[in-house]
TORFIDO-979847 format. One line per field, with one value per residue (C-alpha): residue number from 1; chain; x negated, y, z negated. Coordinates in nm, 4 decimals, padded with zeros to 6 digits. Last residue first. Layout:
BEGIN
pos: (NUM,...)
unit: (A,...)
xx: (X,...)
yy: (Y,...)
zz: (Z,...)
//
This chain:
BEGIN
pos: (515,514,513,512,511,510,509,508,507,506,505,504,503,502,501,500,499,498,497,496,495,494,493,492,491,490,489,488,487,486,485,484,483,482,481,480,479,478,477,476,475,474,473,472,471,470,469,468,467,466,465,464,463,462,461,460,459,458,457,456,455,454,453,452,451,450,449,448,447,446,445,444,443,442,441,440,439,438,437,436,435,434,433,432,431,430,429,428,427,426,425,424,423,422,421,420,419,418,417,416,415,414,413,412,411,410,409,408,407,406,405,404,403,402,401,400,399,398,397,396,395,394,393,392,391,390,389,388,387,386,385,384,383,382,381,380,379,378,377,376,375,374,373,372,371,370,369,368,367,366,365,364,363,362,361,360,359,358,357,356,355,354,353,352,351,350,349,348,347,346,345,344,343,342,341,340,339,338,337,336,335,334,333,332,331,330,329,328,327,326,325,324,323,322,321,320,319,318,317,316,315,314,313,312,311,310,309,308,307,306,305,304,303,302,301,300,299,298,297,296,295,294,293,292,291,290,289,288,287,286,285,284,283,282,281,280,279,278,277,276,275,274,273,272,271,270,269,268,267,266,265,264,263,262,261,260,259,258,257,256,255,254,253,252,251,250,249,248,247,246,245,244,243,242,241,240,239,238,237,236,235,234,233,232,231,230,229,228,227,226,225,224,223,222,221,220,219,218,217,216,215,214,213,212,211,210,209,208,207,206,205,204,203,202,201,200,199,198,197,196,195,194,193,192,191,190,189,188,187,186,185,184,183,182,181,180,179,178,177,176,175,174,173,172,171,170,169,168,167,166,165,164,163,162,161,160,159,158,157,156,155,154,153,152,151,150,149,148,147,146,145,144,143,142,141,140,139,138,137,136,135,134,133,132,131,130,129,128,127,126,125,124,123,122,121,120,119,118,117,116,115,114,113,112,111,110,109,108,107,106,105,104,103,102,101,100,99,98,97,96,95,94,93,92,91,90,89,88,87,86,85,84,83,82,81,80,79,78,77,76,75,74,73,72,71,70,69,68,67,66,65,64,63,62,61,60,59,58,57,56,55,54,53,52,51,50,49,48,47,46,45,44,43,42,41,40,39,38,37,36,35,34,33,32,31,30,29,28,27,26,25,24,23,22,21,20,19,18,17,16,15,14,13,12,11,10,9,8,7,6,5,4,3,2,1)
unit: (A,A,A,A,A,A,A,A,A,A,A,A,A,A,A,A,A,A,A,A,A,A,A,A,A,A,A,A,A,A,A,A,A,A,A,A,A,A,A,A,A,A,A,A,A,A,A,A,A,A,A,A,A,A,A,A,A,A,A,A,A,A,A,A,A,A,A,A,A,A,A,A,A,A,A,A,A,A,A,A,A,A,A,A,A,A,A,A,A,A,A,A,A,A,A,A,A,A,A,A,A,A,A,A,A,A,A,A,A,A,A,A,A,A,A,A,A,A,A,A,A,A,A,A,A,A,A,A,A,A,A,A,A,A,A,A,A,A,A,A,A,A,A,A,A,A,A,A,A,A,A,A,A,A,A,A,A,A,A,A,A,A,A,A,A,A,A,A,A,A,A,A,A,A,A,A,A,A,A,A,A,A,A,A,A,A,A,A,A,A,A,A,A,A,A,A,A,A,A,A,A,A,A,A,A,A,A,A,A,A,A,A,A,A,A,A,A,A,A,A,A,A,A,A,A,A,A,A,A,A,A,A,A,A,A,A,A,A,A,A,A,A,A,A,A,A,A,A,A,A,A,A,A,A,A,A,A,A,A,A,A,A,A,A,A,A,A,A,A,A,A,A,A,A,A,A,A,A,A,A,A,A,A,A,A,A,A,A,A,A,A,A,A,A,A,A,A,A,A,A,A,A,A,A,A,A,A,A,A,A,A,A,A,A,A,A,A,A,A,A,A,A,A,A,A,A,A,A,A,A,A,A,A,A,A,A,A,A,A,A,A,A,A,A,A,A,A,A,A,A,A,A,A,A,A,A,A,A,A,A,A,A,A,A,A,A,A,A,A,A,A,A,A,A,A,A,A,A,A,A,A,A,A,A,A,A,A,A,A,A,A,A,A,A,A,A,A,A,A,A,A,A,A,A,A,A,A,A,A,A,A,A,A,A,A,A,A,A,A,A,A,A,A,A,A,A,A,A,A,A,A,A,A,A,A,A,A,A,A,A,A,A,A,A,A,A,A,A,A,A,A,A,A,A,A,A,A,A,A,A,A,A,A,A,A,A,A,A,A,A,A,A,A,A,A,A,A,A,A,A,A,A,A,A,A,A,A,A,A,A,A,A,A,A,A,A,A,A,A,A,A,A,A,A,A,A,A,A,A,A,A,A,A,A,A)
xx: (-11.5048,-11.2825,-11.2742,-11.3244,-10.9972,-10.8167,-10.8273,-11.0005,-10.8705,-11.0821,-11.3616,-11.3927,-11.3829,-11.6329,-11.8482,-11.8819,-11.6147,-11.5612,-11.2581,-10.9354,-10.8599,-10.5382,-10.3341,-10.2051,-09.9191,-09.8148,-09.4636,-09.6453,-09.8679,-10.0533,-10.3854,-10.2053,-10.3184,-10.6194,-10.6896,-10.6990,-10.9825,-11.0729,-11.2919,-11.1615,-10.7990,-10.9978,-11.0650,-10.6746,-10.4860,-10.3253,-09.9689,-09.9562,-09.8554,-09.5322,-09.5594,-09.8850,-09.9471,-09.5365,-09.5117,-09.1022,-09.0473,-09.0728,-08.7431,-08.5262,-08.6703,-08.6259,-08.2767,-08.2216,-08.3811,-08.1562,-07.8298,-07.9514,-07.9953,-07.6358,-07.4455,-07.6263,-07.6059,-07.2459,-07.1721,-07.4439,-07.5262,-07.1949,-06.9290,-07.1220,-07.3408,-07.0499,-06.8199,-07.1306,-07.2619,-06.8702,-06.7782,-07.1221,-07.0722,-06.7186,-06.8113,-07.0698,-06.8375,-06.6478,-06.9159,-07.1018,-06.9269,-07.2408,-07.3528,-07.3722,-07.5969,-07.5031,-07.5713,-07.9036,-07.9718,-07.6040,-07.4134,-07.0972,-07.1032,-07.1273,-06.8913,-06.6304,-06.6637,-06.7677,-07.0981,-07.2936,-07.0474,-07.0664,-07.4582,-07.4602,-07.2341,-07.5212,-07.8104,-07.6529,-07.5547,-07.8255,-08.1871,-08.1565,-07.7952,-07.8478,-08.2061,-08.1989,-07.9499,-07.9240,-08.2743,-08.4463,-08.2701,-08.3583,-08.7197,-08.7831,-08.6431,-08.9711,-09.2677,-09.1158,-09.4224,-09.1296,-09.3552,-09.7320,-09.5547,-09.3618,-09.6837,-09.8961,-09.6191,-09.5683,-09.9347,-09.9577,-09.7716,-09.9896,-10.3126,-10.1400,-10.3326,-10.6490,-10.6042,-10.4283,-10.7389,-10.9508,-10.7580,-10.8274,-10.6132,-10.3100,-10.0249,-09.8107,-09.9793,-09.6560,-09.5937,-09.2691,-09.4058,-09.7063,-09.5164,-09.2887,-09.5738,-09.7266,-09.4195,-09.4344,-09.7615,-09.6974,-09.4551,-09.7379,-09.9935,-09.8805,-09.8244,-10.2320,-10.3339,-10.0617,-10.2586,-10.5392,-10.4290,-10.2158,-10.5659,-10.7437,-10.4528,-10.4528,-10.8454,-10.8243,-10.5309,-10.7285,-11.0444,-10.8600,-10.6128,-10.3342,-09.9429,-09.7421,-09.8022,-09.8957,-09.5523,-09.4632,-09.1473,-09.2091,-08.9436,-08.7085,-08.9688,-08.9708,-08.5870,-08.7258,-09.1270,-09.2113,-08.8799,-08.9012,-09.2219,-09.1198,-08.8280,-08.9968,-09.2683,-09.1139,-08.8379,-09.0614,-09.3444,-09.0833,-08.8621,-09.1086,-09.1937,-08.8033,-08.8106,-09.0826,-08.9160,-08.5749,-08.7936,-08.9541,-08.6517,-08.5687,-08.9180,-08.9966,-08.8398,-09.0562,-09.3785,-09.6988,-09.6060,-09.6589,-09.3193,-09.1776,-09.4008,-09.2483,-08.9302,-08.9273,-09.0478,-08.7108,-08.7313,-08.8543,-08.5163,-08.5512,-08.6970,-08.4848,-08.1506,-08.3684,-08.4323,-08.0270,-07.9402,-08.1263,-07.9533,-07.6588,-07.7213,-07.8608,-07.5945,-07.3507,-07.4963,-07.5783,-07.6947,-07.9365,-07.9717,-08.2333,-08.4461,-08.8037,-08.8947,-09.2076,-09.3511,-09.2598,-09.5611,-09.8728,-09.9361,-09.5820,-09.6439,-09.9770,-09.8756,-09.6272,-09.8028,-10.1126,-09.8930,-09.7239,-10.0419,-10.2283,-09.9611,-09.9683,-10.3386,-10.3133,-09.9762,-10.2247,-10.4975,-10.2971,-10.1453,-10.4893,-10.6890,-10.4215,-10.2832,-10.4254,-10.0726,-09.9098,-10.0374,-10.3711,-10.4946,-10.7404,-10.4768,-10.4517,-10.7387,-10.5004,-10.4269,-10.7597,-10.6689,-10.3529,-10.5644,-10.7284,-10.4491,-10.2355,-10.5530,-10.5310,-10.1451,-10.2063,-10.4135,-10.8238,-11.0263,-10.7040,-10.9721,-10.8294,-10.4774,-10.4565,-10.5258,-10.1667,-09.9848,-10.2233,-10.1740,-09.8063,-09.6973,-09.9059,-09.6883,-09.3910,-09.4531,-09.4862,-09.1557,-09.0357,-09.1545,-09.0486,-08.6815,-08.6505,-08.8055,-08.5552,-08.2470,-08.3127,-08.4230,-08.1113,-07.8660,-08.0282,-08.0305,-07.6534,-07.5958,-07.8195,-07.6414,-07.5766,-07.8164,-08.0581,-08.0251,-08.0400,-08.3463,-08.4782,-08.4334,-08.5730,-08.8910,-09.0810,-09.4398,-09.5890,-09.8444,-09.7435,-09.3594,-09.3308,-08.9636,-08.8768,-08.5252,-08.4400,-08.7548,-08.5019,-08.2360,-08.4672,-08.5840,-08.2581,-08.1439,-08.4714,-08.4415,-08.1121,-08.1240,-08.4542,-08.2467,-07.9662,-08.1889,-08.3517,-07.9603,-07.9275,-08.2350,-08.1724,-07.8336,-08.0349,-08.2508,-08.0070,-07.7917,-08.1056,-08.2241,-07.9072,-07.8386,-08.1403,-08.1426,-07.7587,-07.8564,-08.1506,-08.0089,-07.9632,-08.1571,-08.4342,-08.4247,-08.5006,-08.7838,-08.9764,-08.8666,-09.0768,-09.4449,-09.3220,-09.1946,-09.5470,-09.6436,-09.3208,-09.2132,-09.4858,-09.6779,-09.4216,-09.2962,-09.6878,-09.7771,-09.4754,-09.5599,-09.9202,-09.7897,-09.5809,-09.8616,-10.0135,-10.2754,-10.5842,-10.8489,-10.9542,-10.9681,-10.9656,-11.2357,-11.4346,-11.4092,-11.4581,-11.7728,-11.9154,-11.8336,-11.5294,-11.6343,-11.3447,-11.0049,-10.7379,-10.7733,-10.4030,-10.3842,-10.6314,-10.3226,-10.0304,-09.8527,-09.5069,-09.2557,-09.0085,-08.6699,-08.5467,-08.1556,-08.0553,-08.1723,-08.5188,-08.5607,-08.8751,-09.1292,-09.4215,-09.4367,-09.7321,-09.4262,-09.4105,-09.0947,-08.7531,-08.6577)
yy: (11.4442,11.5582,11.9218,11.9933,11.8463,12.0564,12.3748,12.6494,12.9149,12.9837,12.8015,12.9296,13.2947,13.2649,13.0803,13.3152,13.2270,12.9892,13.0459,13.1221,12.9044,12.6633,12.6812,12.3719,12.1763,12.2069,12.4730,12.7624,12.7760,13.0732,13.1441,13.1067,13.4609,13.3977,13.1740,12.8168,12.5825,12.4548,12.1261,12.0470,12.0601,11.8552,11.5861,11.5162,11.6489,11.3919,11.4581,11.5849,11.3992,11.3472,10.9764,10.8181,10.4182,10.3346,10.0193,10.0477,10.3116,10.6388,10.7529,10.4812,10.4506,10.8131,10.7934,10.5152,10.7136,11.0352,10.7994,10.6584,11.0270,11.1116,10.8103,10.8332,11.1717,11.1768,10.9097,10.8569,11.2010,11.3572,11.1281,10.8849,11.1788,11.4353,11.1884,11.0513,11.4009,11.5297,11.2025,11.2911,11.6429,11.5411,11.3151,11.5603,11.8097,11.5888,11.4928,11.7977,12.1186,12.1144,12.4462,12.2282,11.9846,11.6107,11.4211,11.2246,10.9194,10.8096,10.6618,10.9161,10.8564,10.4343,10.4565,10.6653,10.4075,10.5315,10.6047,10.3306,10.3429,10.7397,10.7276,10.4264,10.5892,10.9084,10.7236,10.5116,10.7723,11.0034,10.8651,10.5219,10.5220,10.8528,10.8099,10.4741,10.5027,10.8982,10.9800,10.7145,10.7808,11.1421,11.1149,10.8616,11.1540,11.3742,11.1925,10.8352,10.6571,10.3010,10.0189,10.0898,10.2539,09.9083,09.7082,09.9190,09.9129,09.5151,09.4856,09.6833,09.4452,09.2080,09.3783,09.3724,09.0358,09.1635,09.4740,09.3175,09.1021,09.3167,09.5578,09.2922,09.3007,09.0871,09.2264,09.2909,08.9258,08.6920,08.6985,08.9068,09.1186,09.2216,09.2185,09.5015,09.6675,09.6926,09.8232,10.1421,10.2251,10.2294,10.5502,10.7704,10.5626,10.6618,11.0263,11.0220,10.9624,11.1714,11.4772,11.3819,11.4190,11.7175,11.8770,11.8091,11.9439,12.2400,12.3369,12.2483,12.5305,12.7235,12.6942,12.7418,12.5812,12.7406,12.6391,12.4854,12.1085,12.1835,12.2062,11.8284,11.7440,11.9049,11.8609,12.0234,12.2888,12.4561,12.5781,12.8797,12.9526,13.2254,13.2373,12.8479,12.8550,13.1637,13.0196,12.6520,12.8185,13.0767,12.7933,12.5006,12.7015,12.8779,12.6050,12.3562,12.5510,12.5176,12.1495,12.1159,12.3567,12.1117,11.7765,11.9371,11.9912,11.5986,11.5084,11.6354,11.2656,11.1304,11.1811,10.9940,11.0262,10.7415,10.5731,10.9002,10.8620,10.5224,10.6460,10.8994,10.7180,10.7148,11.1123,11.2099,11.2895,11.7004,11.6140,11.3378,11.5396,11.7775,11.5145,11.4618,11.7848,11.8426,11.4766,11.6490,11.9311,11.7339,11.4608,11.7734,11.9066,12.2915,12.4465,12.5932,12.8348,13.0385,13.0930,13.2419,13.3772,13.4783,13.3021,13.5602,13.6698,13.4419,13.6488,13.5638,13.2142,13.2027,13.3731,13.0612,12.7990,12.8322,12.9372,12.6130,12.4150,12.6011,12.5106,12.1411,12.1120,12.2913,12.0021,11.7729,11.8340,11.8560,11.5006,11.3451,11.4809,11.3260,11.0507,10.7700,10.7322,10.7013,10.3554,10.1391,10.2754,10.0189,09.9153,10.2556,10.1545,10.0636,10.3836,10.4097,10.0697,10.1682,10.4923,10.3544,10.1459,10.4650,10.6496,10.3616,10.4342,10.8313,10.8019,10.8553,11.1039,11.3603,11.4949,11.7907,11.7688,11.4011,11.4103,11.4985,11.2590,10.9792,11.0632,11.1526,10.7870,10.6562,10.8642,10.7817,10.4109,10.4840,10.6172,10.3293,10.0852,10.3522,10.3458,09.9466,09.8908,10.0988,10.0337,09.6639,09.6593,09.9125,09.6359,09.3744,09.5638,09.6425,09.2718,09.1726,09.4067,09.7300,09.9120,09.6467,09.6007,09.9109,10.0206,09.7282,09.8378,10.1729,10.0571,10.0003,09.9437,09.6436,09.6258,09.8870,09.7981,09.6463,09.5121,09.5073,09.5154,09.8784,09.9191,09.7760,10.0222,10.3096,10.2315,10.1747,10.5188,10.6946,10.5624,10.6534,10.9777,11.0327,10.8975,11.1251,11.4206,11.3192,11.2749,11.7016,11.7719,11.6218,11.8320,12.1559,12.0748,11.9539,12.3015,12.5289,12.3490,12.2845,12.6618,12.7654,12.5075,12.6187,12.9958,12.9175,12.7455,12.3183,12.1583,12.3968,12.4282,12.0611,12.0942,12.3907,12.1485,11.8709,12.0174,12.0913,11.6843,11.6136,11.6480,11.8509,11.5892,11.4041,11.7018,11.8546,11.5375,11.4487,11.8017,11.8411,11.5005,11.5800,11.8708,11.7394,11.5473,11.1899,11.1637,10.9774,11.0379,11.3464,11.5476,11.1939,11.0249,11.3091,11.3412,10.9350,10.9981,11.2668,11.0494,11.1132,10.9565,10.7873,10.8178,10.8706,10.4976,10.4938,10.6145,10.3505,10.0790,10.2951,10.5205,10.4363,10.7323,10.6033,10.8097,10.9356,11.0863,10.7380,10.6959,10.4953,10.1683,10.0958,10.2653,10.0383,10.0897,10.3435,10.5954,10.9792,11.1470,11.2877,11.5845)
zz: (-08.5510,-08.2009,-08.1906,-07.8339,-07.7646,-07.9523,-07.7838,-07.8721,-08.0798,-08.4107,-08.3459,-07.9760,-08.1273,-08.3732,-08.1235,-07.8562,-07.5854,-07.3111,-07.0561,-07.2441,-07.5293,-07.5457,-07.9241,-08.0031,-08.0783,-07.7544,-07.7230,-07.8061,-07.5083,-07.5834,-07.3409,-07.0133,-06.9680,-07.0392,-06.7457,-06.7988,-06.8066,-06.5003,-06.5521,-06.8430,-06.6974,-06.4377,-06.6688,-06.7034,-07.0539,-07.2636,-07.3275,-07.6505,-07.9286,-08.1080,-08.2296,-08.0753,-08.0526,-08.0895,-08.2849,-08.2076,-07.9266,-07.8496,-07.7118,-07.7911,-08.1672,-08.1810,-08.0698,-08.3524,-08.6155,-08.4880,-08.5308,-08.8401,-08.9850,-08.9021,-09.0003,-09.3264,-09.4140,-09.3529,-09.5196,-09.8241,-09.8897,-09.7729,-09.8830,-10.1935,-10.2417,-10.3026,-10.5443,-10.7126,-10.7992,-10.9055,-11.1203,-11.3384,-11.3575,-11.4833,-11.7443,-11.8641,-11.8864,-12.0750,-12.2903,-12.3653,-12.2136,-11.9796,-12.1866,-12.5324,-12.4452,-12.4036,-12.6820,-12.7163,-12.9537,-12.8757,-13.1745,-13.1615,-12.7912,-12.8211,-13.0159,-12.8510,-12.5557,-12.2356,-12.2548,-12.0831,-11.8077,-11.7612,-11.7385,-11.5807,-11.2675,-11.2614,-11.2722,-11.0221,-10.7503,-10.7865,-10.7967,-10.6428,-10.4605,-10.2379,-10.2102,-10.0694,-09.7742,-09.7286,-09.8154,-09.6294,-09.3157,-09.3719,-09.4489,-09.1421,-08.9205,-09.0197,-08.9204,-08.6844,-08.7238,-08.7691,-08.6535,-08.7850,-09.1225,-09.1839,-09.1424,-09.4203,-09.6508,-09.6110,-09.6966,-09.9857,-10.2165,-10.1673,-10.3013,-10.6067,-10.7827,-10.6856,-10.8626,-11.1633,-11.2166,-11.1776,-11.4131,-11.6924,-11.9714,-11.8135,-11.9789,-11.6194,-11.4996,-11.5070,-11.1326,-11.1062,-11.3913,-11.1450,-10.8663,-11.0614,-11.2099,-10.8409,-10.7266,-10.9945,-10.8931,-10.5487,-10.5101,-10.7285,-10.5850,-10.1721,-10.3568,-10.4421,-10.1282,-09.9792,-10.2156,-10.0490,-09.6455,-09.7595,-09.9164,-09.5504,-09.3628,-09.5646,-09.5217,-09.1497,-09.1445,-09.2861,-09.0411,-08.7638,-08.5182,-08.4152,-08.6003,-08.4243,-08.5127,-08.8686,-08.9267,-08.8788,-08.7116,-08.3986,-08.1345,-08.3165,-08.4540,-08.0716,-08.1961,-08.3874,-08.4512,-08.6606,-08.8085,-08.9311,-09.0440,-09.2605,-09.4211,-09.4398,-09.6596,-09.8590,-09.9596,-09.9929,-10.2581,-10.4966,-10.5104,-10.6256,-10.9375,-11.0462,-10.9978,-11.2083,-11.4431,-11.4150,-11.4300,-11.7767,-11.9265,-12.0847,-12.0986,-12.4911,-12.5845,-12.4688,-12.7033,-12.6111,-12.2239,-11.9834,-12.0332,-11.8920,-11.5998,-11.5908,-11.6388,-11.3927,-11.1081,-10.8545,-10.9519,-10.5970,-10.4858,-10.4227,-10.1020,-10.0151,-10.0626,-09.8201,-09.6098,-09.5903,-09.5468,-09.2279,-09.0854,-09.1468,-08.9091,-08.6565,-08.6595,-08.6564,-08.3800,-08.2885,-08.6553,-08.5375,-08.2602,-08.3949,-08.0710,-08.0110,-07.6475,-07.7437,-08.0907,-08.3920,-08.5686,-08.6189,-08.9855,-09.1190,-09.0062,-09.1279,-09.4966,-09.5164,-09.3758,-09.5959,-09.8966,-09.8882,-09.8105,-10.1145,-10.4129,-10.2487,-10.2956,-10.6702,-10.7204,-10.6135,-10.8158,-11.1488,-11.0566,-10.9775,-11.2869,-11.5484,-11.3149,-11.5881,-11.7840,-11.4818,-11.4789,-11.4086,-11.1122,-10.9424,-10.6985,-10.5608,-10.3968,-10.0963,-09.9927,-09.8195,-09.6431,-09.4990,-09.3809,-09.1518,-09.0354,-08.9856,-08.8045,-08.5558,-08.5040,-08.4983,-08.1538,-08.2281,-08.0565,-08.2113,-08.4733,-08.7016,-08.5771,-08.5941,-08.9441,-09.0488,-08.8481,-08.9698,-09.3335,-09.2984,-09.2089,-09.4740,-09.7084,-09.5272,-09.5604,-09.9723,-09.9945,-09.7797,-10.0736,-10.3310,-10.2064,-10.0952,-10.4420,-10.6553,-10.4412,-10.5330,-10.8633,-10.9729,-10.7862,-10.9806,-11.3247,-11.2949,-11.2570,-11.4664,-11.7915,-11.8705,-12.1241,-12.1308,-11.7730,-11.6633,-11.8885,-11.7564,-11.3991,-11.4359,-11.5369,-11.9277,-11.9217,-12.1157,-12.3520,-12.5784,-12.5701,-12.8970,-13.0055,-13.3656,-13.2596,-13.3920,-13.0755,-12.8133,-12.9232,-12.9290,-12.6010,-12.4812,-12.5526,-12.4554,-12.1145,-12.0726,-12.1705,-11.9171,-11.6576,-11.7095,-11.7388,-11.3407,-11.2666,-11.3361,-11.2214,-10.8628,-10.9015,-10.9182,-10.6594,-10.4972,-10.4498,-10.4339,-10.1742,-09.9580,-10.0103,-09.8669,-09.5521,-09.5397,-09.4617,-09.2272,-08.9649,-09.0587,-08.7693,-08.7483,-09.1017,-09.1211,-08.8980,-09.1423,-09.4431,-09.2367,-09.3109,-09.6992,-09.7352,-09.7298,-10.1013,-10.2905,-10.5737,-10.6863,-10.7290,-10.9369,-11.1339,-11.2593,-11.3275,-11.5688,-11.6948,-11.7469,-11.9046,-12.1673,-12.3071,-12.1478,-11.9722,-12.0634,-11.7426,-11.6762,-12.0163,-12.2403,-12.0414,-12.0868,-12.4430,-12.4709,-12.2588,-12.4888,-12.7977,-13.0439,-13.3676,-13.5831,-13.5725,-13.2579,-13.1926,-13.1343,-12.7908,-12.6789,-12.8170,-12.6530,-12.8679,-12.9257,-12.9142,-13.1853,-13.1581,-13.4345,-13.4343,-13.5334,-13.8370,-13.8808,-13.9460,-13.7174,-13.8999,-13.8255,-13.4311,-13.4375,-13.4751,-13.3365,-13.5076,-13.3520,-13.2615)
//
């Protein structure tokens, strides 16, 4: 491994790579004050676990209410293998990008180059590696990817809080929440998600066992079908939000960047990955046997589920943790915009704030026409995903590499168990080969053909994706006997006539429980 550098010990051989502390990093001397303590524990993140933290939480957030869907649309046997399968492979290209970044870092820094002012992206790695027009293409997946990323977070928001207080329809709670998001601004970089990325990953960590234990609790619904998989443009339209699930490595570098040693990243997407596994698969597994074929028509899990005092709990904790997934998908388009307009080493975060604001406007449109929970994940997977996070890491990998140079010169060889460069080579040809065809192709035909049915079905700016009809005043009126008490196709749970009040809380219908 290599050695931590302030920058001064620049000519070092090959095997070291320089770390680069950032400047508040470096005033590790002198008297540590209460404030600077507590800065430090929530604040200045930037060990191996921060990263870990950072890659888990970024990976899982809302995509565990529409794992339940895609099994619906996959059957439960290729829902588990598609999981397994890219989360391995999304570790795979999630090492490649970590190689590369730590390659042209070290090159740039042989140059007497100082990056502690200025946060390093995918695209520069690409171009210093590769060239503009690698860079370009790299820029342009990357943005499209994180800018939708950020829409589905939004997206999420007002889908999720709907089933606490439905008074207002999802679009108004979308341009509620558009402004929430929006304080993202203040976040400097990944470097200051310390507090946000442990929290999320404990929010996520609850959700997942929330839905599972409550399925498994709720028993089977009556009358409940496994039919899936029936289409091919539903079955490959499963795959692809799972290709999007384990995907979320578009913002490796940066949290890479964020770390005062990078070199320790290389494993730490794999045992992220790893921790993810055991909260999607218990979760959509059960979810899905509890309740069948009704989760094609119900993209987000909470929609089947009753209402209780739980379930509030988890909807509130998905509703922060999106909050802090809309920055994680952000962050890196603000240092874009911010580059673009000559302000990334501007030292005051005012400054910077104001001067991204911009940047969440577009995201807060795109979310208001396309609500479409669940099949916006797949068409975003197979067009962006595919390219961003799998495709080109894995093509610039075998590019930068290819001469016998630049592989006896390489700050990283490949390990040992891949059959190093060869097997490399061929992991490499394999991931583009599949994603290209199935990811890309398949994926992509599929999940434009659902997008485009829900477009016909709902509607562009449509003011409620996925809710209940609205009840009339005489269903008030005449509530319904008990035994019309489960009707497991709403997303609700109806309550027989009125009830002490540990009993209405825990079943009665939602339209008492506007906030």
């Amino acid at each position: 491994m290599g050695t931590i550098t302030n920058g001064n010990e620049l000519d070092k051989p090959v095997e070291t790579v320089v770390g680069g502390r950032y400047i508040e990093m470096e005033q590790d001397g002198g008297q540590k004050t209460v404030k600077s303590r507590l800065s430090g524990l929530l604040w200045h993140g930037g060990s191996a676990y921060d990263a870990w933290f950072s890659c888990a939480s970024n990976q899982v957030a809302q995509v565990l209410l529409t794992l339940p869907y895609s099994f619906s649309q996959l059957g439960i046997m290729s829902g588990i293998m598609f999981q397994l399968f890219y989360g391995i492979m999304g570790s795979w290209t999630a090492y490649l990008i970590s190689i590369l970044y730590l390659e042209y870092r070290t090159r740039k820094e042989r140059e007497k180059t100082d990056f502690r002012n200025h946060v390093i992206q995918w695209f520069e790695v690409l171009d210093g590696l590769l060239g503009k027009h690698w860079r370009n293409v790299g820029l342009a997946f990357n943005c499209t990817f994180l800018l939708f990323g950020s829409v589905i977070q939004l997206i999420a928001c007002a889908s999720n809080i709907y089933y606490i207080n439905d008074k207002l329809d999802k679009r108004t709670w979308t341009y509620i929440f558009g402004a929430c998001c929006a304080t993202t601004v203040f976040i400097p970089s990944f470097h200051n998600y310390r507090i946000w990325s442990f929290l999320g990953l404990v929010m996520t960590t609850y959700t997942a066992w929330y839905l599972t234990i409550a399925s498994l609790l709720h028993g089977q619904m009556e009358g409940v079908k496994h039919s899936g998989p029936t289409k091919m443009v539903l079955y490959f339209t499963g795959a692809t939000n799972i290709l999007y699930t384990f995907g979320g490595h578009a913002v490796t570098v940066e949290i890479m960047h964020a770390m005062w040693r990078p070199q320790k990243f290389k494993a730490i997407y794999l045992i992220a990955t790893l921790y993810v596994l055991t909260l999607t698969l218990p979760s959509a597994t059960s979810v899905y046997w509890a309740f069948g074929d009704a989760l094609l028509t119900h993209s987000n899990a909470f929609a089947l589920l009753p209402r209780n005092a739980f379930r509030d709990v988890a909807v509130v904790l998905m509703l922060i943790h999106q909050f802090i997934t809309f920055g994680f998908a952000c962050t890196p388009l603000y240092f874009v915009w911010e580059k673009f307009i000559g302000l990334h080493d501007c030292k005051s975060m005012c400054k910077r704030a104001a001067a991204r604001l911009p940047v969440v406007i577009p995201i807060w449109f795109l979310a208001i026409i396309f609500p479409f929970f669940g099949p916006i994940n797949s068409a975003v997977g197979s067009l962006l995903v595919s390219f961003t996070v799998y495709i080109i890491p894995a093509l610039a990998h075998m590019v930068t590499f290819r001469s016998a140079h630049a592989r006896e010169n390489a700050v990283e060889q490949p390990p040992k168990f891949t059959g190093r460069w060869i097997g490399a080579y061929l992991i490499n040809a394999f991931v583009v080969a599949w994603v290209l065809v199935v990811g890309f192709g398949f994926g992509g035909w599929a999940s434009m053909t659902n997008f485009v049915h829900q477009i016909n079905t709902f509607g562009l700016f449509t003011k409620c994706y996925q809710c209940p009809p609205a009840l009339s005043p005489s269903t008030f009126a005449n509530p319904p006997l008990p035994n019309n008490v489960h009707n497991f196709t709403s997303p609700f749970t109806l309550a027989p006539a009125p009830a002490p009040a540990p009993v209405s809380f825990f079943l009665n219908h939602h339209h008492h429980h506007g906030n």
